[in-house]
BANU-416365 format. One line per field, with one value per residue (C-alpha): residue number from 1; z negated, y negated, x negated. Coordinates in steps of 0.1 Angstrom, whole numbers, always signed. Layout:
// residues N
num	(NUM, ...)
pz	(Z, ...)
py	(Y, ...)
px	(X, ...)
END
This chain:
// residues 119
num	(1, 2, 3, 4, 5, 6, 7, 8, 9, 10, 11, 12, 13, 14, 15, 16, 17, 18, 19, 20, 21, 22, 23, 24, 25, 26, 27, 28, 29, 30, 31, 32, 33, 34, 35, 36, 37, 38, 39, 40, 41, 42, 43, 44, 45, 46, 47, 48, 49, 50, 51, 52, 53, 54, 55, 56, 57, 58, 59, 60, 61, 62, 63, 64, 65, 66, 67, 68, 69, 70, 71, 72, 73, 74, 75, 76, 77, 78, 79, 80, 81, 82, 83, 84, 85, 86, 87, 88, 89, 90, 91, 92, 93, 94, 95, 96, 97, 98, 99, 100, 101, 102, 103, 104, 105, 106, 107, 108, 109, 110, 111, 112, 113, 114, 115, 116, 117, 118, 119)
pz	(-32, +2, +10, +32, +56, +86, +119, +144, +148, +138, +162, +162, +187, +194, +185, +160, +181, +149, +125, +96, +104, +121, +116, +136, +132, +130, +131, +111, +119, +89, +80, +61, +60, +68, +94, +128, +130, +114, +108, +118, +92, +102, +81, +92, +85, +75, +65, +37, +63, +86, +57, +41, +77, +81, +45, +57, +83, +61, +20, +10, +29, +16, +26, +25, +44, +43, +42, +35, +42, +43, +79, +101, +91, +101, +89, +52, +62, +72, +31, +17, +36, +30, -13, -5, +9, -16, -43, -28, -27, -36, -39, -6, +25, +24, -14, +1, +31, +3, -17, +14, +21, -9, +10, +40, +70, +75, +110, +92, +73, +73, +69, +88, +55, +46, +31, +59, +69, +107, +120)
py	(-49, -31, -5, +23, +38, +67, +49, +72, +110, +131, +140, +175, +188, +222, +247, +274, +308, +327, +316, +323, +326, +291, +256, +228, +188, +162, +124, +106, +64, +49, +12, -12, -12, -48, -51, -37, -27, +10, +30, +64, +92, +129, +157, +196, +221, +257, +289, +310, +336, +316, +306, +337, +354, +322, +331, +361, +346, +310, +315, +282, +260, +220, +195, +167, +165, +200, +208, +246, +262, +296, +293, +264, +238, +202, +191, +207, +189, +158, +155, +162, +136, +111, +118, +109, +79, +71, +73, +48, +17, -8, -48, -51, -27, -20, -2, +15, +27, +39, +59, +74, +85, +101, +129, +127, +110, +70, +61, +38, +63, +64, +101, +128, +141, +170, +146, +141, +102, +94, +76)
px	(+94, +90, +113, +101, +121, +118, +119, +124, +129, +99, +79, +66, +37, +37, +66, +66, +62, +77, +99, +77, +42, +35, +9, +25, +14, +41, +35, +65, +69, +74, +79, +98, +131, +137, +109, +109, +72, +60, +28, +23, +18, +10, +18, +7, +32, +25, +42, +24, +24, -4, -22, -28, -39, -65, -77, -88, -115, -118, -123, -115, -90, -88, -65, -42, -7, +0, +38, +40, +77, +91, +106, +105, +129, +129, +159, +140, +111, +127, +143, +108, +90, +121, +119, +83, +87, +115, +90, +67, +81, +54, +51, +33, +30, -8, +3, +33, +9, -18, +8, +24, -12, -14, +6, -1, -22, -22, -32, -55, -70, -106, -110, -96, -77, -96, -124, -146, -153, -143, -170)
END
């Protein structure tokens, strides 16, 4: 069985300007724990705050990856996204990266995660 593990520190680009009302993208490294090599994941992160003001221009918003938190928190976010990747360990890596997916944003993804094909 392949065990996933974080590789690095999450990397987050841009930086919350409030506390609660923020949409930030992080990229997480994940790979097998007995191999040095990793994949790259990204995840958006949201407060309800943000969401419900972009509800008011947008009436529908769809999407994969979206980690949705009171107030900014990465240590918070850090423990979500490692009980995800404890609950996909898988008999090969393309299965654990295809169940990782599932929550977030493969590199090798062929969509952009909100369902529209890259081309």
């Amino acid at each position: 069985m392949i065990i996933p593990v974080i590789k690095h520190e999450i990397d987050v680009t841009g930086s919350p300007e409030k506390e609660d009302d923020f949409w930030v993208s992080i990229c997480v490294s994940i790979g097998p724990a007995e191999e040095l090599g990793a994949d790259f994941f990204y995840f958006y992160v949201a407060s309800p705050k943000f969401l419900l003001r972009t509800l008011e221009v947008n009436e529908v918003l769809c999407g994969r990856g979206v980690l949705i938190l009171n107030t900014f928190d990465l240590l918070l976010i850090k423990k979500k996204i490692n009980e995800i990747v404890k609950a996909c360990i898988r008999p090969t890596w393309k299965e654990v990266a295809e169940s990782i997916n599932k929550y977030g944003i493969w590199e090798y993804d062929e969509t952009d995660g909100f369902g529209t094909k890259n081309d």
